[in-house]
Structures are given as C-alpha cells and as structure tokens.
Backbone bond lengths (Angstrom), bond angles and torsions (degrees), N, CA, C in turn:
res aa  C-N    CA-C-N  psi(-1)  N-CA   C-N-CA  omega(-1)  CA-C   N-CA-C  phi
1 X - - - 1.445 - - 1.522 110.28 -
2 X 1.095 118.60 149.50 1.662 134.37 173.67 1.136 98.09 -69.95
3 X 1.302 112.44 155.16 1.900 128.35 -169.36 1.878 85.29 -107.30
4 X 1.526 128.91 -28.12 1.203 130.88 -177.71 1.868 111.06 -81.74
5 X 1.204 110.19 141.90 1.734 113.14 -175.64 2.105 86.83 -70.15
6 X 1.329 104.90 144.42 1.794 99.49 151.02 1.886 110.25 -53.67
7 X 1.254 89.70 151.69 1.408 122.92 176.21 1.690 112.56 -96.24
8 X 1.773 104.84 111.45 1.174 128.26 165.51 1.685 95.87 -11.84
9 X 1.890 100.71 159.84 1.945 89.71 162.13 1.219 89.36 -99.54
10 X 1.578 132.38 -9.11 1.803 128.66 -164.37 1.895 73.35 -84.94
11 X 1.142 133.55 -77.40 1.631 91.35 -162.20 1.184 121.88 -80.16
12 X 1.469 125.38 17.09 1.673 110.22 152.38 1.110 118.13 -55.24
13 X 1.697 104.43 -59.03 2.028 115.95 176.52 1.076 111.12 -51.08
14 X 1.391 126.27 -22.12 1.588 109.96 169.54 1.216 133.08 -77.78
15 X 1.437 99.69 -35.53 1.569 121.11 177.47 1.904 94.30 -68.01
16 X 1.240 108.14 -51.33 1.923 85.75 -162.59 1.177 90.07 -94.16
17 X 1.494 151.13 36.30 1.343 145.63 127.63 1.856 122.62 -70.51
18 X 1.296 86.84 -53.13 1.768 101.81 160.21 1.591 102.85 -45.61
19 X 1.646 125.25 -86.59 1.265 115.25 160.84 1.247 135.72 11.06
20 X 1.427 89.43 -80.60 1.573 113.02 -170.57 2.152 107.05 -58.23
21 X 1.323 93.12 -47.35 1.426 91.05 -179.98 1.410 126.99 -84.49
22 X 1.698 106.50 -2.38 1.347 119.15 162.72 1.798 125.84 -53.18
23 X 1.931 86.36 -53.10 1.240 99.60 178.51 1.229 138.13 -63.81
24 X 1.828 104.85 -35.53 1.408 129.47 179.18 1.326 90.38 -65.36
25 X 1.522 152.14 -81.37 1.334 147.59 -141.24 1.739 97.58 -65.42
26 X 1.412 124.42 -42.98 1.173 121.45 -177.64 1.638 104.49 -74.54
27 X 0.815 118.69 0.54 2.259 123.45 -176.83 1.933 89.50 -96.33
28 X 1.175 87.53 -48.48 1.772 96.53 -167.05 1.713 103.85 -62.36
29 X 1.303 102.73 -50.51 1.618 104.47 175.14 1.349 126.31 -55.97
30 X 1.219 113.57 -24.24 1.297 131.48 179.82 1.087 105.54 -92.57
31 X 1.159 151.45 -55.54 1.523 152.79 175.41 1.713 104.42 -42.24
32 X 1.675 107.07 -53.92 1.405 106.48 166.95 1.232 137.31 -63.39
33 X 1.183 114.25 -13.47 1.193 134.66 -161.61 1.725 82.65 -89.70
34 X 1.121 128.64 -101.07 1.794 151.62 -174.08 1.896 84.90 -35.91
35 X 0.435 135.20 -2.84 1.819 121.37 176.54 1.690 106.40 -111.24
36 X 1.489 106.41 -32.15 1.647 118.83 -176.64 1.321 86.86 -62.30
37 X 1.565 109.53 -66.19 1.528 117.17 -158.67 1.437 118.43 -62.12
38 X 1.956 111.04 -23.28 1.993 101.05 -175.81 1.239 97.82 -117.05
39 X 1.831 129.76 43.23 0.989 128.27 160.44 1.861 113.18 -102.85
40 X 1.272 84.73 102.26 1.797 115.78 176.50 1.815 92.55 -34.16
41 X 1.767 121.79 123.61 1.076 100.55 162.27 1.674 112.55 -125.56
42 X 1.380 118.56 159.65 1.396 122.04 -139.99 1.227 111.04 -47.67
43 X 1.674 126.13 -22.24 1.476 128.03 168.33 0.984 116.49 -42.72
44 X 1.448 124.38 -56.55 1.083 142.77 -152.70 1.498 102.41 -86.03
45 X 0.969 110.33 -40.58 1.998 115.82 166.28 1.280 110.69 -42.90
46 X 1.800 111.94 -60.68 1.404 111.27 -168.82 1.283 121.09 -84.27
47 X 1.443 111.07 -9.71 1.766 124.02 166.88 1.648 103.26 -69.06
48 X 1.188 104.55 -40.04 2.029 104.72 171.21 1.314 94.87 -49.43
49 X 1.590 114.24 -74.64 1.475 112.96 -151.18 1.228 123.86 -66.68
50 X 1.812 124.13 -5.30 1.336 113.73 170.98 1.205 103.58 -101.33
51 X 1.613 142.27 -6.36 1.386 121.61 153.66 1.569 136.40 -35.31
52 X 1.129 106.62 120.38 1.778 125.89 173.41 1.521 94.74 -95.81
53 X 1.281 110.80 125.11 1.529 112.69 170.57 1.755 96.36 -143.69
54 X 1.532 85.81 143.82 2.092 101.97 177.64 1.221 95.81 -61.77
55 X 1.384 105.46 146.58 1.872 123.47 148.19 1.295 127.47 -88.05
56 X 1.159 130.66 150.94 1.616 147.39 -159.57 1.996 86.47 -52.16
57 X 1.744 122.27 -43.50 1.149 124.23 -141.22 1.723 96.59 -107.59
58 X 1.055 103.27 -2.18 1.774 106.76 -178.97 1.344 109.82 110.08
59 X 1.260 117.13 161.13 1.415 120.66 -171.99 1.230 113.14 89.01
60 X 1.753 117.28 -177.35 1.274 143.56 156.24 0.827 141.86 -124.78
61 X 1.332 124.58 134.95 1.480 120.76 -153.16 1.685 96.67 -127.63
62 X 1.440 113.57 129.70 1.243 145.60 -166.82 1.307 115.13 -106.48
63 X 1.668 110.06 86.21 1.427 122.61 -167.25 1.993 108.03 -52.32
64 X 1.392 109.78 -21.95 0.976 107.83 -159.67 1.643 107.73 -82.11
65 X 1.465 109.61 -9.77 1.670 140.17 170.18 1.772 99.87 -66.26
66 X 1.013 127.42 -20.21 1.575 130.11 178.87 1.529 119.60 -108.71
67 X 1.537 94.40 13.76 2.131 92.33 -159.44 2.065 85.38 -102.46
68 X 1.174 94.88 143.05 1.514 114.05 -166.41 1.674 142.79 112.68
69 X 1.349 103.24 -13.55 1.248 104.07 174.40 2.067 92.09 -138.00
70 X 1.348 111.91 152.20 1.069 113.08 178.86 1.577 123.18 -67.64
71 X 1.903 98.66 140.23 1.584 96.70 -155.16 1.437 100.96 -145.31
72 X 1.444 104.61 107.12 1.910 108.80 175.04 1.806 99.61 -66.69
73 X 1.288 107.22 132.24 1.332 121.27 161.28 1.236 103.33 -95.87
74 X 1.483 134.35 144.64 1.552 146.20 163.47 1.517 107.47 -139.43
75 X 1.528 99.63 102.29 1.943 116.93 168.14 1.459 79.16 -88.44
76 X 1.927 88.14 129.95 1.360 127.65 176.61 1.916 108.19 -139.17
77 X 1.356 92.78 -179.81 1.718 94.72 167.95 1.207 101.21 160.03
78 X 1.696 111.70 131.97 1.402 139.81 -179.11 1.423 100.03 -26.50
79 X 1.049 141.43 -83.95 1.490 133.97 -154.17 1.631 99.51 -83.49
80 X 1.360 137.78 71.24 1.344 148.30 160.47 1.633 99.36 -151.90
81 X 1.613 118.83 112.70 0.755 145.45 -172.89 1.945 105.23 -64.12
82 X 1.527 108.50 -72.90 1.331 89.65 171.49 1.617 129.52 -87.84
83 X 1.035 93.28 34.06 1.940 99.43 166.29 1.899 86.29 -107.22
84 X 1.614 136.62 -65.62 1.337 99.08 -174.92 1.812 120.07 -84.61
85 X 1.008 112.85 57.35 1.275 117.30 177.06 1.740 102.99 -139.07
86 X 1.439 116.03 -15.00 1.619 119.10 154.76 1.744 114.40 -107.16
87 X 0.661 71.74 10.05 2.296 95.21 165.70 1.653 92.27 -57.74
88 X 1.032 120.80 -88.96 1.377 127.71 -156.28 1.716 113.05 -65.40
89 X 1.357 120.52 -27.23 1.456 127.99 171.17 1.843 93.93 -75.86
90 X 1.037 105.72 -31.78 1.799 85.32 -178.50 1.506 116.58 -71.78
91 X 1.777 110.52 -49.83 1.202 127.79 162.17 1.752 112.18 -27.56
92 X 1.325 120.16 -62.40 1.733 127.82 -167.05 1.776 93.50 -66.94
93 X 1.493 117.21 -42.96 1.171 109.32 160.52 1.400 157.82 -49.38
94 X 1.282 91.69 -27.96 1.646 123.77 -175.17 2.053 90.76 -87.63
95 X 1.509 115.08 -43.35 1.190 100.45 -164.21 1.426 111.97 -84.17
96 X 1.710 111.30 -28.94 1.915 97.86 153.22 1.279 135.11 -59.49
97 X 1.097 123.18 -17.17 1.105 144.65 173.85 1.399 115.64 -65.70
98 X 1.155 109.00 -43.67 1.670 125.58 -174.99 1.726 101.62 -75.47
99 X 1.544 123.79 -52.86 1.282 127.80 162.97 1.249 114.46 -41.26
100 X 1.710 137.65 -13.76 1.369 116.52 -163.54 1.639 84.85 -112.71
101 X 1.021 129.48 -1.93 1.595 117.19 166.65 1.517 116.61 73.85
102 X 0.818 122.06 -161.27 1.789 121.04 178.02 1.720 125.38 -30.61
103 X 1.296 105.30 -27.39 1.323 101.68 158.84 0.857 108.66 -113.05
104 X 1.241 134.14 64.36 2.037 139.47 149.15 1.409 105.16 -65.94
105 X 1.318 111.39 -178.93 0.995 109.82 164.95 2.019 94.42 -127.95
106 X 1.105 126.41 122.28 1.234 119.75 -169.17 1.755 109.38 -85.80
107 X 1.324 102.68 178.70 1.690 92.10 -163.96 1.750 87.89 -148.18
108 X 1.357 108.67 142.83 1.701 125.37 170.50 1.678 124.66 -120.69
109 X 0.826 113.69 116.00 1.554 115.70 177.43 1.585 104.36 -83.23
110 X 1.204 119.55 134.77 1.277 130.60 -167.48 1.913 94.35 -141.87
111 X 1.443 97.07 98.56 1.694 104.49 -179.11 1.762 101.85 -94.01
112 X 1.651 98.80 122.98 1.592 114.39 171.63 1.593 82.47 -84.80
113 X 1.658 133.34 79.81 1.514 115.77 153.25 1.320 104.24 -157.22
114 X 1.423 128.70 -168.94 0.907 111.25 -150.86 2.320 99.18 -116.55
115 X 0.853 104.96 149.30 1.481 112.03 -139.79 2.040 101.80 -56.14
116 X 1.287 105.88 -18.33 1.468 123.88 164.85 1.483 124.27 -35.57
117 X 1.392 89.80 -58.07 1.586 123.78 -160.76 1.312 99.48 -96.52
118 X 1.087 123.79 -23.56 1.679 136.44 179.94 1.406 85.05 -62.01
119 X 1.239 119.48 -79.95 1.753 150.69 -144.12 1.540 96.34 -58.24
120 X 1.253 112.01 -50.21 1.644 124.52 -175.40 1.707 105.33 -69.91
121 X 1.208 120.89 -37.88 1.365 102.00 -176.44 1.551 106.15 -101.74
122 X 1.495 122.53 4.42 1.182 117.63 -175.56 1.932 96.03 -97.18
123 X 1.213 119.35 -2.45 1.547 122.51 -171.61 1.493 81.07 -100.04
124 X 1.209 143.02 -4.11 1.556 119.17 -167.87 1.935 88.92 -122.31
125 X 1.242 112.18 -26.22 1.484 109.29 -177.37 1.768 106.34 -133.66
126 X 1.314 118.92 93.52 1.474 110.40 -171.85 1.223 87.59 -78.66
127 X 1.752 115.25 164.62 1.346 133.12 165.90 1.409 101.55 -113.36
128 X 1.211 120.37 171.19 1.409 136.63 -165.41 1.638 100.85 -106.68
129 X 1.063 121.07 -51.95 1.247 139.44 169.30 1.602 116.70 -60.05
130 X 1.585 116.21 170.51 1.525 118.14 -141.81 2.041 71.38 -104.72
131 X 1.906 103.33 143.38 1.791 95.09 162.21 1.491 85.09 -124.13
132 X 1.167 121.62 168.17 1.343 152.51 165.26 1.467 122.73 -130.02
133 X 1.519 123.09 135.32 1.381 112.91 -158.18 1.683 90.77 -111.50
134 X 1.465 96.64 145.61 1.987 115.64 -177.53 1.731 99.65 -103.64
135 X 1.220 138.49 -31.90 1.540 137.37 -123.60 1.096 103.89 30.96
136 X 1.193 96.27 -135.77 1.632 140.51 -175.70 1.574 116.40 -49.54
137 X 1.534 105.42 -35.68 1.183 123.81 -170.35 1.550 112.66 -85.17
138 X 1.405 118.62 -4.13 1.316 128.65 -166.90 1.581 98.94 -74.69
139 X 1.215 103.51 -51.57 1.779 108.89 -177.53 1.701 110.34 -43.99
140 X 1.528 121.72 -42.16 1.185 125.42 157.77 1.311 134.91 -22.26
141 X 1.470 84.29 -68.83 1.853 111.97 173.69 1.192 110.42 -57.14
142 X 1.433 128.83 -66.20 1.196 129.51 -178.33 1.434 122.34 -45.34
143 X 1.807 114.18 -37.15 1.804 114.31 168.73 1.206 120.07 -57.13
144 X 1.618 113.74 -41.76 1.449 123.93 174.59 1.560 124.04 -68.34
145 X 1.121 104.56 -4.69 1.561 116.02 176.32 2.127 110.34 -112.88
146 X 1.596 95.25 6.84 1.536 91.28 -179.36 1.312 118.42 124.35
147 X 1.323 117.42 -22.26 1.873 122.17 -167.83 1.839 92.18 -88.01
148 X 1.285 83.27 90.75 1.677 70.59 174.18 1.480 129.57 -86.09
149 X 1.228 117.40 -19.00 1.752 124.57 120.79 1.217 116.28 9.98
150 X 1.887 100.05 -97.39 1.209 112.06 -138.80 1.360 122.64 112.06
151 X 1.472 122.03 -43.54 1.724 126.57 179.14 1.498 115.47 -45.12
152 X 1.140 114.22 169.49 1.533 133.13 175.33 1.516 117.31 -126.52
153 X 0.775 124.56 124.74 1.381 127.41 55.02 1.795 78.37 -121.82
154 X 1.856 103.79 134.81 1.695 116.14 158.61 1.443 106.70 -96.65
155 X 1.318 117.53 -178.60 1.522 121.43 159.39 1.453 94.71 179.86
156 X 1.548 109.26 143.72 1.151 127.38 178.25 1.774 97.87 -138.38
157 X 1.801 84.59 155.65 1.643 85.36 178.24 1.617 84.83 -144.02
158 X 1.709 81.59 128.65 1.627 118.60 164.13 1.341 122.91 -65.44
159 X 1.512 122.75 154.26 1.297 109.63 167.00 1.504 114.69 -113.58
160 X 1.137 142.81 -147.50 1.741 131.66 -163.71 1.242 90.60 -84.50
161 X 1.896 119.65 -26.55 1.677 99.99 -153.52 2.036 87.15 -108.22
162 X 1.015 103.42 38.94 1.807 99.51 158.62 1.827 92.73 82.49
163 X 1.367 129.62 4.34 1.660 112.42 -168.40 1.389 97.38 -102.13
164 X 1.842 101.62 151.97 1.512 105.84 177.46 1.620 105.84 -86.70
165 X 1.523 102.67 138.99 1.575 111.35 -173.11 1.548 114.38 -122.52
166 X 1.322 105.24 -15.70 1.617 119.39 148.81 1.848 122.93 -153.77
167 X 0.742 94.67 146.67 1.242 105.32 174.53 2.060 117.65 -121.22
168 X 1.357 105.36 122.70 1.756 95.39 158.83 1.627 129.63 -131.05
169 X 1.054 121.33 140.97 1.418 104.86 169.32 1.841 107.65 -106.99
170 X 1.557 100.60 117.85 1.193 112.17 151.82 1.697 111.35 144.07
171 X 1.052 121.95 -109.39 1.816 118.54 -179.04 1.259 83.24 -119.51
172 X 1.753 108.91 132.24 1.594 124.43 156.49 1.226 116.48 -72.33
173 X 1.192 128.21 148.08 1.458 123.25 176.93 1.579 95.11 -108.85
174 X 1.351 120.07 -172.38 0.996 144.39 -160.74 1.822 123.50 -82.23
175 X 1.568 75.89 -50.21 1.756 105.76 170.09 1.631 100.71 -70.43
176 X 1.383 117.68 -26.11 1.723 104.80 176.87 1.704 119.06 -88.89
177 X 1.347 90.55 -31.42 2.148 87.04 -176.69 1.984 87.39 -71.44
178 X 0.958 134.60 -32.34 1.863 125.85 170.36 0.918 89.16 -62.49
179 X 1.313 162.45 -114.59 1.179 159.85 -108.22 1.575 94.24 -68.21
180 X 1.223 126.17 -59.07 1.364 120.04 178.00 1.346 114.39 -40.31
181 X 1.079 114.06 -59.66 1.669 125.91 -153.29 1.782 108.84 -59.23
182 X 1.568 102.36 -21.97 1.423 95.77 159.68 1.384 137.57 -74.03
183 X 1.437 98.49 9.89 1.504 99.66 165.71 1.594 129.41 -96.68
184 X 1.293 96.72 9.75 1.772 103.00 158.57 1.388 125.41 -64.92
C-alpha cells in the first residue's frame, strides 16, 4: 500500500490543466520570443541594401543595383555541407527564373568564406546567378536579417520594395523555392 491517500480526479484535472497551461504560455513565449528576435527591422534592411561587397571574380557588386524586383538571398560557404548540396537546386532555380523575364524572381549568393575557396569551388561548380563574398562578416549580416543562430545555409526572399517575405535557416527543398517563386 502507498503511505500517500489517492488523488482526487478534480485535482488531477487541475494539476494537468495547470500543466497544460504552463506549457502553452511558455510555447507561446517562445514562439514570441524567436519571431521578436528574427524579425529583420527596417535598419537593418536598408544597411543590407547599401552594402557594396567584392565578388569571387573581381569587382563590386552594389546590392542596391538589385533592389526592385524580388530577390532570394542564399548565405552559403564552401565548407557547409548543406549549403553546397542546395547549390545546384538554387542554380536550376535561378535559371527558370531567368526564362520568366521581368517577373523572375532573381536570386544572390552571398558566400560567408573566404574569397579563395569561393573561386576554387566556383571553378568546379559555376552558378548562373550573381555570388558576392561577406567573409567572416557574413554571419553578422545574416543575424541582422533574422538568423538568430548564425548557421548556414540562410536565405531570405525580398520583395520589389526591399521587405523580407520569407526567411529559412537550413537546406531549401524544392517544394519551398515553388512556393517562393510565387512571390513575384
């Protein structure tokens, strides 16, 4: 026998109601919490859009040269396994995209690596699409745009007037750049 009397079922239901509404307010807080924190705010939009950053091939490329028509960004980099293993689904993407003409939705590679390693894996896998190199500093960019992380592979997609309309952290699938692409 138990040294404890049984427990009412009116205070079981209370107890796993208490529970229950413990968890929900702490699920809810948290949900608010991670949405407060990877919601891009307009500073941080227009600090994207006046960045000039070098390319793997020379030059500079003038993010603010891409603001107006809708534009998936994808921070990537050579040693992250599923950023070059959604390399090539972005690429097939970028080139339907290019076929639909003024309403594409255009796409940017933004490499957190270092411009070497850029060059070396971009001579073994060209992309069709424009990359621009961040280093070190890319991980930055990417928090201020929502990765509150930090991880790679991110991607956000812009709309014509510069606003983020999705954001993901990790490997895009297939079913998501379609789903995206209706936001042209």
């Amino acid at each position: 026998m138990s040294a404890h009397p049984p427990m009412s079922v009116a205070r079981r239901r209370w107890l796993a109601g208490g529970v229950a509404l413990t968890a929900a307010a702490g699920g809810a807080w948290l949900a608010w919490e991670q949405t407060r924190s990877a919601t891009s705010n307009d500073a941080a939009l227009e600090a994207f859009w006046q960045l000039q950053l070098q390319q793997p091939e020379g030059g500079v490329l003038a993010l603010a040269s891409l603001r107006g028509q809708p534009l998936l960004v994808n921070f990537w980099a050579t040693w992250c396994p599923p950023c070059v293993r959604e390399l090539p689904l972005i690429n097939q993407f970028a080139q339907g995209q290019a076929a639909r003409g003024t309403h594409a939705v255009r796409v940017l590679g933004i490499a957190v690596d270092q411009a070497a390693a850029v060059n070396k894996w971009l001579a073994r896998q060209p992309l069709s699409f424009p990359v621009a190199l961040a280093g070190a500093g890319g991980v930055t960019l990417t928090r201020s745009l929502g990765n509150i992380n930090g991880g790679l592979p991110f991607t956000i997609l812009l709309d014509g007037k510069g606003h983020v309309q999705a954001r993901k952290i990790g490997e895009l699938s297939e079913k998501e750049l379609q789903q995206w692409a209706t936001f042209s």
